[in-house]
MMTF fields as JSON, N, C-alpha, C and O atoms, coordinates in Angstrom:
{
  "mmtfVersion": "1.0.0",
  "mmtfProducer": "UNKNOWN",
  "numBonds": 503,
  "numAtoms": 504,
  "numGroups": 126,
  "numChains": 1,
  "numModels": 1,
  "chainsPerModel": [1],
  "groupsPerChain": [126],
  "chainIdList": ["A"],
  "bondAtomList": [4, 2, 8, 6, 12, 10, 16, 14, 20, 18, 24, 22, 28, 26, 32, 30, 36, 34, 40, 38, 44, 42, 48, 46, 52, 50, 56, 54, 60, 58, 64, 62, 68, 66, 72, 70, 76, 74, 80, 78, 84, 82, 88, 86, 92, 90, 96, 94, 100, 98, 104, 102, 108, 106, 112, 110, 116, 114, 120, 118, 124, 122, 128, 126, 132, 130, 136, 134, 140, 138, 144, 142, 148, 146, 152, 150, 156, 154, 160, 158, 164, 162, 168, 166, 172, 170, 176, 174, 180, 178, 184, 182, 188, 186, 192, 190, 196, 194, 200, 198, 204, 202, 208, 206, 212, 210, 216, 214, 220, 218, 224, 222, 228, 226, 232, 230, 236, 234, 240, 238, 244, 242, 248, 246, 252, 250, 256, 254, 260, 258, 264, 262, 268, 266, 272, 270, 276, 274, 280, 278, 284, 282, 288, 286, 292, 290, 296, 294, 300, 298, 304, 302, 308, 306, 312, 310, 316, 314, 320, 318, 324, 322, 328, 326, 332, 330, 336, 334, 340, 338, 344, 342, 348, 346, 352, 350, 356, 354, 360, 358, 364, 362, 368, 366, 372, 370, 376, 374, 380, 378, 384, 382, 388, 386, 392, 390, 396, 394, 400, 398, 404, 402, 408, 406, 412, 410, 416, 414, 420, 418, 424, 422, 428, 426, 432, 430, 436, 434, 440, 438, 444, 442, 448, 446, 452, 450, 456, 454, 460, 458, 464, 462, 468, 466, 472, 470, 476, 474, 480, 478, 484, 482, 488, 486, 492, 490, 496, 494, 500, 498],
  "bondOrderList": [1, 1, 1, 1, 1, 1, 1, 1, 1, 1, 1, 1, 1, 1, 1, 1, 1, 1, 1, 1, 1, 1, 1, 1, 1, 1, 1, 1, 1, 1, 1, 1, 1, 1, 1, 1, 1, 1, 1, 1, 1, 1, 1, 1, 1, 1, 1, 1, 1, 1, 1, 1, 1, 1, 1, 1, 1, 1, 1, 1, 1, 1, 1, 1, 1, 1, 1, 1, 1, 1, 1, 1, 1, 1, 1, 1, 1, 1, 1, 1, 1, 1, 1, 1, 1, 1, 1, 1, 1, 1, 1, 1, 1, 1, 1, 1, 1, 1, 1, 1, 1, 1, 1, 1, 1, 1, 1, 1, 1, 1, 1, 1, 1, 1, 1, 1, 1, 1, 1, 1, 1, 1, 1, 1, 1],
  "groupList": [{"groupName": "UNK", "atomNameList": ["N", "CA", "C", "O"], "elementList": ["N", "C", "C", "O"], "formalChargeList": [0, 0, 0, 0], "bondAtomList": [1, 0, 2, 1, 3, 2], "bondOrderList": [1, 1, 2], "singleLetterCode": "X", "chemCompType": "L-PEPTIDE LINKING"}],
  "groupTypeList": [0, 0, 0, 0, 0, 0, 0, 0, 0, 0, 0, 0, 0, 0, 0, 0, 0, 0, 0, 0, 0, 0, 0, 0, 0, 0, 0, 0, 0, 0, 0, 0, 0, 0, 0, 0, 0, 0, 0, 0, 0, 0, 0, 0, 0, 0, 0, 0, 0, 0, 0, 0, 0, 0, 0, 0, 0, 0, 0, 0, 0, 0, 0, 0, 0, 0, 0, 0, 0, 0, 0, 0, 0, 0, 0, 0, 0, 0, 0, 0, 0, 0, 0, 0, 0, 0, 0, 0, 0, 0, 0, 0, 0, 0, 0, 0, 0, 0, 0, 0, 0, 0, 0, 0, 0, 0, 0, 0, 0, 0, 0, 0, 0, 0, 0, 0, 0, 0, 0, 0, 0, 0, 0, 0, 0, 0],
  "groupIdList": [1, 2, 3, 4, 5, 6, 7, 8, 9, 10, 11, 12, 13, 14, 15, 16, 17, 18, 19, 20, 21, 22, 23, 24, 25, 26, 27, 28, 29, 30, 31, 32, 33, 34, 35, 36, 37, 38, 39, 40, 41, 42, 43, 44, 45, 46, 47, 48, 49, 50, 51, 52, 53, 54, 55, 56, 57, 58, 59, 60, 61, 62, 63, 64, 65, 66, 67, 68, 69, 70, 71, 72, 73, 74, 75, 76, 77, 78, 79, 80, 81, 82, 83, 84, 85, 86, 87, 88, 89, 90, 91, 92, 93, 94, 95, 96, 97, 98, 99, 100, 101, 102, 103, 104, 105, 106, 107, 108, 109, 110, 111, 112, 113, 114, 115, 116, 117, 118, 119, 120, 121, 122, 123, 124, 125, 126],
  "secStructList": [7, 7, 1, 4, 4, 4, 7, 7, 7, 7, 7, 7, 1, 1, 3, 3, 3, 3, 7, 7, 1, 6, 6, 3, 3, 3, 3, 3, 3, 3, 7, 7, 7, 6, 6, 4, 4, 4, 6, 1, 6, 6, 2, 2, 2, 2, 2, 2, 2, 2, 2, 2, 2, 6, 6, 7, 1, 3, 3, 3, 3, 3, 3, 3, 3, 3, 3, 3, 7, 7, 2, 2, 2, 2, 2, 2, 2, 2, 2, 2, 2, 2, 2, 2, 2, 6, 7, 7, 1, 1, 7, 7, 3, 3, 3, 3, 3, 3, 7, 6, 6, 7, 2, 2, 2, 2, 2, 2, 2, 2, 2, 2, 2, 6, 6, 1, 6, 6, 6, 3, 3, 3, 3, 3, 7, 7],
  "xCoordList": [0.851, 0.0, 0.888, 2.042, 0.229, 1.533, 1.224, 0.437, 2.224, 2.073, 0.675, -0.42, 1.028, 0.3, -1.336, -1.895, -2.142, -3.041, -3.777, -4.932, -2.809, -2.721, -3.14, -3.621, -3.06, -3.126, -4.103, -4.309, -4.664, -5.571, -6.768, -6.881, -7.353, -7.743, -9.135, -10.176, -8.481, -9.732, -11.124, -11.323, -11.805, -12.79, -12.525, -11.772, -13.355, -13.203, -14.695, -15.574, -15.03, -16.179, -16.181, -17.085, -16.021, -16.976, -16.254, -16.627, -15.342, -14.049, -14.42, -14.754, -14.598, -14.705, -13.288, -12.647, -12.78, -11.624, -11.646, -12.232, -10.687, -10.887, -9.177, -8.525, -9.027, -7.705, -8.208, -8.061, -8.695, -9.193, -8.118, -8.665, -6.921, -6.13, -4.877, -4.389, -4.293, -2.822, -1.336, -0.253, -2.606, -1.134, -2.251, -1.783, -3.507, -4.617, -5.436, -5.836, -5.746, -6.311, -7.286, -6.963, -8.742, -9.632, -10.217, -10.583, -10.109, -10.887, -11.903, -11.795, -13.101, -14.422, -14.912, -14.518, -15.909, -16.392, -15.734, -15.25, -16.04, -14.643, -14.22, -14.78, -12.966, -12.071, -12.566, -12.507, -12.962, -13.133, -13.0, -12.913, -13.008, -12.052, -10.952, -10.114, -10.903, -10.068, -8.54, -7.601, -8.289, -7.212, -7.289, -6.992, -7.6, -7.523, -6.467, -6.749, -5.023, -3.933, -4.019, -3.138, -5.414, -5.371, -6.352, -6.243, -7.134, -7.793, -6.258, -5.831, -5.844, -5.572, -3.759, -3.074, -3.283, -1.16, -1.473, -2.243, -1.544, -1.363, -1.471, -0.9, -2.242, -2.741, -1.69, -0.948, -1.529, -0.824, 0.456, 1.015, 0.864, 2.035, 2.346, 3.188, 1.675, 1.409, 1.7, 2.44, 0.74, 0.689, 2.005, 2.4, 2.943, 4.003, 5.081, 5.865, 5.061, 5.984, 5.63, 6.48, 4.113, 4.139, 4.464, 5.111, 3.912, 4.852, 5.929, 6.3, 6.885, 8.148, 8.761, 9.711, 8.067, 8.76, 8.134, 8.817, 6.758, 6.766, 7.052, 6.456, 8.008, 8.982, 7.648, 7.849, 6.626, 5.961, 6.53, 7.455, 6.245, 6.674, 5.715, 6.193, 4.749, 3.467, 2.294, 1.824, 1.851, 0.879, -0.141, 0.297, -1.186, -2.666, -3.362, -3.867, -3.401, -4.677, -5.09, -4.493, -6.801, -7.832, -8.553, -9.317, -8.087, -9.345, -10.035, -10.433, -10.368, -11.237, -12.579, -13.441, -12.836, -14.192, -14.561, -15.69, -13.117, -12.956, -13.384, -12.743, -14.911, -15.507, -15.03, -14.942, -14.595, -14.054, -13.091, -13.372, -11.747, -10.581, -10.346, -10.399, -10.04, -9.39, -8.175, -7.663, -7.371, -5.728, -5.26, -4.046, -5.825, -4.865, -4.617, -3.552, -5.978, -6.088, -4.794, -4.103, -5.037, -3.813, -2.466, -1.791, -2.05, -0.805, -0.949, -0.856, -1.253, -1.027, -0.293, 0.928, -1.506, -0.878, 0.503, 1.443, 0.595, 2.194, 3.121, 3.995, 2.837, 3.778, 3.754, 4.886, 2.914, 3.18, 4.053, 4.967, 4.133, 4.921, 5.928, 6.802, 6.335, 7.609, 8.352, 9.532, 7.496, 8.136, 8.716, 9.827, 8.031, 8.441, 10.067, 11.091, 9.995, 10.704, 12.124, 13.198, 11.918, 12.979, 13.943, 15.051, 12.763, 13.562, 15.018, 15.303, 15.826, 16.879, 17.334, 17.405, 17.531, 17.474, 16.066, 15.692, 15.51, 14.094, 13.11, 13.38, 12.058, 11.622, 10.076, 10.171, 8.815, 8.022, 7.303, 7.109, 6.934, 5.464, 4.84, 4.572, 4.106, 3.079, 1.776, 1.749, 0.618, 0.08, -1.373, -1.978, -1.739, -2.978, -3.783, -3.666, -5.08, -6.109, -6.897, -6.92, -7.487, -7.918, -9.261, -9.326, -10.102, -11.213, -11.15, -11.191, -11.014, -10.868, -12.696, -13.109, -12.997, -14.367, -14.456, -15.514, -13.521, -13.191, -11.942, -10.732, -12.696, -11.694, -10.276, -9.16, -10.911, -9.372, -8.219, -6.989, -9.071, -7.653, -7.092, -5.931, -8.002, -6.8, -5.233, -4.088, -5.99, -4.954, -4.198, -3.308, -4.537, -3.571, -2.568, -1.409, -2.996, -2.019, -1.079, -0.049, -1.679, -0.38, 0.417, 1.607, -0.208, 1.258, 2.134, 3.36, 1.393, 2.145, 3.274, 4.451, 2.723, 3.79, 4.842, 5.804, 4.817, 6.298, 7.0, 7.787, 6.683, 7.528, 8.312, 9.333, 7.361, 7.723, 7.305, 6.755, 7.733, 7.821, 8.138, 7.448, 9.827, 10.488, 9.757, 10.236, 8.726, 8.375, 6.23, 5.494, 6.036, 4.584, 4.447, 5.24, 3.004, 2.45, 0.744, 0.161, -0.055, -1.157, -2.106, -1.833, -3.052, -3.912, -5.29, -5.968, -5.883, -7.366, -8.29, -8.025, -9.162, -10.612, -12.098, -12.407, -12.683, -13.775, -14.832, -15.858],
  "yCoordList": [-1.191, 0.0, 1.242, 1.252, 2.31, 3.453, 3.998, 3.55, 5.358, 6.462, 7.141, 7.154, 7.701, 8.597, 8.212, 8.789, 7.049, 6.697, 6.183, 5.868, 6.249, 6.107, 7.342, 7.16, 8.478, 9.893, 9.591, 8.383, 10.245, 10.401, 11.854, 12.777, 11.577, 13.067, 13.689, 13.175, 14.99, 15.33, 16.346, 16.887, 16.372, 16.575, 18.23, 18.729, 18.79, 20.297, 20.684, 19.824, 22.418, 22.87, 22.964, 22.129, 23.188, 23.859, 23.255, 23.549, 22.512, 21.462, 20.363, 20.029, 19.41, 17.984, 17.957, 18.964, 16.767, 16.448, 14.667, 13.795, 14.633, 13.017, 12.756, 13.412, 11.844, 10.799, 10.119, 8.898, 10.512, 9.421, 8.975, 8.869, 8.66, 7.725, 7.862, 8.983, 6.866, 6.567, 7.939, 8.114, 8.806, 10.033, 11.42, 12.36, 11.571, 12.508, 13.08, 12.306, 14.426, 14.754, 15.484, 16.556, 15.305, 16.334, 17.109, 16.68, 18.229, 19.231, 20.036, 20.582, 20.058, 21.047, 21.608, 21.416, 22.369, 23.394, 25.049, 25.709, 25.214, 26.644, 26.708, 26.243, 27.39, 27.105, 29.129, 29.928, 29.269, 30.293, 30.318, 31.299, 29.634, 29.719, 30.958, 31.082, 31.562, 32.625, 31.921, 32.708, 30.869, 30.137, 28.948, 28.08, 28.51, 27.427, 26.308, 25.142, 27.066, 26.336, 24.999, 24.152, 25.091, 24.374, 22.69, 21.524, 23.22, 21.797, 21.093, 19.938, 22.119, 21.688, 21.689, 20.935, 22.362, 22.611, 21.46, 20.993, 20.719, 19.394, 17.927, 16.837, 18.413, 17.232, 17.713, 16.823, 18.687, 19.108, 18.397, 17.659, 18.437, 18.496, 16.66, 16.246, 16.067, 14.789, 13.955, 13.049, 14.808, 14.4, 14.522, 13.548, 15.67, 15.881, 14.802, 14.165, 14.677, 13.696, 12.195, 11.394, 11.786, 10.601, 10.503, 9.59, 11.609, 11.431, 11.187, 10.234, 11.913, 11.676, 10.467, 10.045, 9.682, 8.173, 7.178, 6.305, 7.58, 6.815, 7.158, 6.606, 8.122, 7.936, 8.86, 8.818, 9.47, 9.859, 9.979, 9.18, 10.922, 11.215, 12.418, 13.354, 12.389, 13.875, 13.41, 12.275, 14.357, 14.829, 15.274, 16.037, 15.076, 16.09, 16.475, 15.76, 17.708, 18.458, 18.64, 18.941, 18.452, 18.709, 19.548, 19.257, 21.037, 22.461, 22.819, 23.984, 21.945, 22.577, 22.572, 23.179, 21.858, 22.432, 23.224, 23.397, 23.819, 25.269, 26.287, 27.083, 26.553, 27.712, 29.094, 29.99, 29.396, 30.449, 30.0, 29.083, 30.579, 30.35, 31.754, 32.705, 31.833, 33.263, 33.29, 32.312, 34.261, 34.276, 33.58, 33.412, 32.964, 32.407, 30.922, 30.313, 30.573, 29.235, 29.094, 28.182, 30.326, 30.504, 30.088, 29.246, 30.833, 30.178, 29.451, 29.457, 28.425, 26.607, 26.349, 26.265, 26.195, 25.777, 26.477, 25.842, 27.827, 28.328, 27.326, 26.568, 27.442, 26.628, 25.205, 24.729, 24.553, 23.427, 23.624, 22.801, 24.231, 24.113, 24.331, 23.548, 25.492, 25.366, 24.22, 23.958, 23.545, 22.33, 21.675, 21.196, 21.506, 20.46, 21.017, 20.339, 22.291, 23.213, 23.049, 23.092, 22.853, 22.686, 21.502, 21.313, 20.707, 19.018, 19.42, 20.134, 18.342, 17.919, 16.543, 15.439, 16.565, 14.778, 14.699, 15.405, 13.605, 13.155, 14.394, 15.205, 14.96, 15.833, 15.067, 14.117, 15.599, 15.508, 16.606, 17.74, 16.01, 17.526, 17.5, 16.393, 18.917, 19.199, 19.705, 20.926, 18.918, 19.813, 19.415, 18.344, 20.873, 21.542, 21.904, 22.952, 20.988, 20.77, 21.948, 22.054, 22.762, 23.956, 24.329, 23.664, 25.071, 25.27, 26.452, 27.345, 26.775, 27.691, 29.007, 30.109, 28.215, 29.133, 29.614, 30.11, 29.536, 29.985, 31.122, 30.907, 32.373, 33.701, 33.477, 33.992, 32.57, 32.897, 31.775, 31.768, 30.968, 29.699, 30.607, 31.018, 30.862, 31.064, 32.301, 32.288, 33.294, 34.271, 34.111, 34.911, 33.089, 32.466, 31.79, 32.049, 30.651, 29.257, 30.462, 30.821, 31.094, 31.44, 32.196, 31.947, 32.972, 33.819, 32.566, 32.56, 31.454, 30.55, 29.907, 29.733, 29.601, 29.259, 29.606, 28.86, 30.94, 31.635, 32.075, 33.021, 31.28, 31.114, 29.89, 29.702, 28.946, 27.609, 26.553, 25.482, 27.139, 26.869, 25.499, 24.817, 25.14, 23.85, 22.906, 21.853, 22.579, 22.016, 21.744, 20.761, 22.988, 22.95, 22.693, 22.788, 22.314, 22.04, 22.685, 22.583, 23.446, 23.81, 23.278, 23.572, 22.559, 21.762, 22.384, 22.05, 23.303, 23.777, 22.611, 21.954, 22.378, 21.801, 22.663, 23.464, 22.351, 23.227, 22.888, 23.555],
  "zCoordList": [0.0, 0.0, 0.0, 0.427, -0.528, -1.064, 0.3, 1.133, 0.379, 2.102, 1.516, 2.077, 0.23, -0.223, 0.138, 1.071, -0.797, -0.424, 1.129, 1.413, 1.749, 3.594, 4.298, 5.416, 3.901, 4.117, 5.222, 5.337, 5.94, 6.539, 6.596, 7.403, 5.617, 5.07, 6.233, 6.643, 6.436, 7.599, 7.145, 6.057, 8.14, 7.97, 8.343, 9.179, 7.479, 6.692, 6.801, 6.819, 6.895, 7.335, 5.985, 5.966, 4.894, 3.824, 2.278, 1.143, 2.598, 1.431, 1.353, 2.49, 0.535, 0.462, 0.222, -0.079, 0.36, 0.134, -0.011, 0.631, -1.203, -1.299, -2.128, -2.939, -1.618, -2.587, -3.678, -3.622, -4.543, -5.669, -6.531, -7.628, -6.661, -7.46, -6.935, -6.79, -6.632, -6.018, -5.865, -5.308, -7.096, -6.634, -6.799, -7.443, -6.325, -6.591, -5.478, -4.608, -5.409, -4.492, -4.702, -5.213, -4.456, -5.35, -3.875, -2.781, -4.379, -3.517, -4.176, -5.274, -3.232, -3.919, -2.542, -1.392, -3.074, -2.254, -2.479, -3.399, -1.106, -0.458, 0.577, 1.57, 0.576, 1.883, 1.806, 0.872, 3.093, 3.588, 5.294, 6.032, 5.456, 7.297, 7.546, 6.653, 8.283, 8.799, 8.997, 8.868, 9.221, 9.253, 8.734, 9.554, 7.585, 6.687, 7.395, 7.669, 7.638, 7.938, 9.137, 9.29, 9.965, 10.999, 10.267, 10.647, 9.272, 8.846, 7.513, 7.5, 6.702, 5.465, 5.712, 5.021, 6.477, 5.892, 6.819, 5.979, 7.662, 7.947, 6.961, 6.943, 6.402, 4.988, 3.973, 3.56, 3.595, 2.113, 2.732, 1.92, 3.602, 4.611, 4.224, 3.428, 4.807, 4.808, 2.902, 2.52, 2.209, 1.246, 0.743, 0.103, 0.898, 0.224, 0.958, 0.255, 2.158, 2.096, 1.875, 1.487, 2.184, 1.36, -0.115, -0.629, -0.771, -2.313, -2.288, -2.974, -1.514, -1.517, -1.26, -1.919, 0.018, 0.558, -0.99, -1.526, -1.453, -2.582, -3.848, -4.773, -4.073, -5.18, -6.409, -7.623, -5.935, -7.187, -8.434, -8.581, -9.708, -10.509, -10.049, -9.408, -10.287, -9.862, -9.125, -9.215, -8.392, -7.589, -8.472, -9.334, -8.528, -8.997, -7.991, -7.127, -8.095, -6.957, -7.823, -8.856, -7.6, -8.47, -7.637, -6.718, -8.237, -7.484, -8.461, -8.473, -9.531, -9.943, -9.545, -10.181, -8.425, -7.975, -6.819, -6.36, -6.288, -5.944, -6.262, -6.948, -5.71, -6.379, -5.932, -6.771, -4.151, -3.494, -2.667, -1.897, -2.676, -1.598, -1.204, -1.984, 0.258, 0.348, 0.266, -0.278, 0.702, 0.116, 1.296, 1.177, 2.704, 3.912, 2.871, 2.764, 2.155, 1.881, 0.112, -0.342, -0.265, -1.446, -1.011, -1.602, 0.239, 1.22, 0.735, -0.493, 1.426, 1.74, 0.518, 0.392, -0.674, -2.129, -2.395, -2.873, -2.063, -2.399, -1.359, -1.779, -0.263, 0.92, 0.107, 0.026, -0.405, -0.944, -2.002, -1.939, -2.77, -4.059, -3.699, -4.071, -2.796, -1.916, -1.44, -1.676, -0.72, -0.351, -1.189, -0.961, -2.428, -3.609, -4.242, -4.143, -4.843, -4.993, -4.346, -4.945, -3.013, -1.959, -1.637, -1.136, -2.283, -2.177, -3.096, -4.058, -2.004, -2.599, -3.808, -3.268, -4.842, -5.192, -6.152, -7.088, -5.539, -5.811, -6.114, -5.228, -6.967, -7.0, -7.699, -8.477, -7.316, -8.166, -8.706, -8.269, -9.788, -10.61, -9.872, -9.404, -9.204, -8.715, -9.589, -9.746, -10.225, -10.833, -10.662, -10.625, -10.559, -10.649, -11.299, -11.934, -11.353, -12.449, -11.854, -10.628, -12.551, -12.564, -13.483, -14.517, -13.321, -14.132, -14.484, -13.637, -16.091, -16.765, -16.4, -16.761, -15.783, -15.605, -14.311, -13.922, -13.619, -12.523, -11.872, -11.81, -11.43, -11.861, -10.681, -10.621, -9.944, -8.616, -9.099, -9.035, -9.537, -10.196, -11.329, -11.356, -12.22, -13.261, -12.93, -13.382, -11.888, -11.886, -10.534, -10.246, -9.698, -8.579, -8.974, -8.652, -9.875, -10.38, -10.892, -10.321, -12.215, -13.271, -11.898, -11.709, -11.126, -10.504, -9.74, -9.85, -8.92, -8.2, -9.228, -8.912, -10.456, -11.49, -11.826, -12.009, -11.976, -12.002, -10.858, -10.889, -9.643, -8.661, -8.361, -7.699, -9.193, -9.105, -10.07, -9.813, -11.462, -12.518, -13.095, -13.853, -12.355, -12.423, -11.765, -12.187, -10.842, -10.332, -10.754, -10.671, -11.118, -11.282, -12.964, -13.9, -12.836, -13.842, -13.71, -12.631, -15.119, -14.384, -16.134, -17.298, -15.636, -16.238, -16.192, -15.221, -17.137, -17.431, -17.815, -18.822, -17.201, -17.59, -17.471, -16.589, -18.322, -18.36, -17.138, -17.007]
}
């Protein structure tokens, strides 16, 4: 059994959150909590180093059914790409399936991208 799929994904006021495929994470709803960081940088946290002990190649977060995030919950995803970014050695794609009909993904991802370019990947679906 991989780390990754082991995760232990928690329970969130206004986010579904699910592992649906051995290296995938789909999130819907909205993260609007005043401190996002206490349900979710523990999970992103988790997820990144189980990728790591299992050797990923890439990660998919699937926000595209992220209808509203505020900017505490934008953090996280930057702090994640960071992490990846930071590895020494072993590295995986981080990428982020995104909905082109949605105004905060498209102009969050592209800026997170050109911070962390070598490492991200950003995937539009309608």
């Amino acid at each position: 059994m991989s780390q990754f799929t082991a995760v232990q994904v928690p329970k969130a006021e206004t986010v579904v959150i699910s592992l649906t495929a051995p290296n995938q994470v789909k999130l819907s709803g909205t993260i609007t909590q005043k401190d996002p960081a206490h349900d979710l940088a523990g999970l992103f946290k988790a997820l990144h180093t189980a990728a790591m002990a299992d050797k990923l190649a890439e990660v998919r977060a699937d926000v595209s059914g992220l209808t509203f995030v505020n900017s505490s919950a934008i953090r996280l995803f930057v702090d994640w790409a960071t992490w990846v970014k930071n590895e020494r050695g072993h590295r995986y794609t981080l990428r982020f399936v995104t909905s082109r009909n949605v105004t905060w993904q498209k102009t969050s991802f592209m800026a997170l991208m050109s911070l962390a370019k070598e490492v991200l990947a950003i995937e539009h679906v309608t």
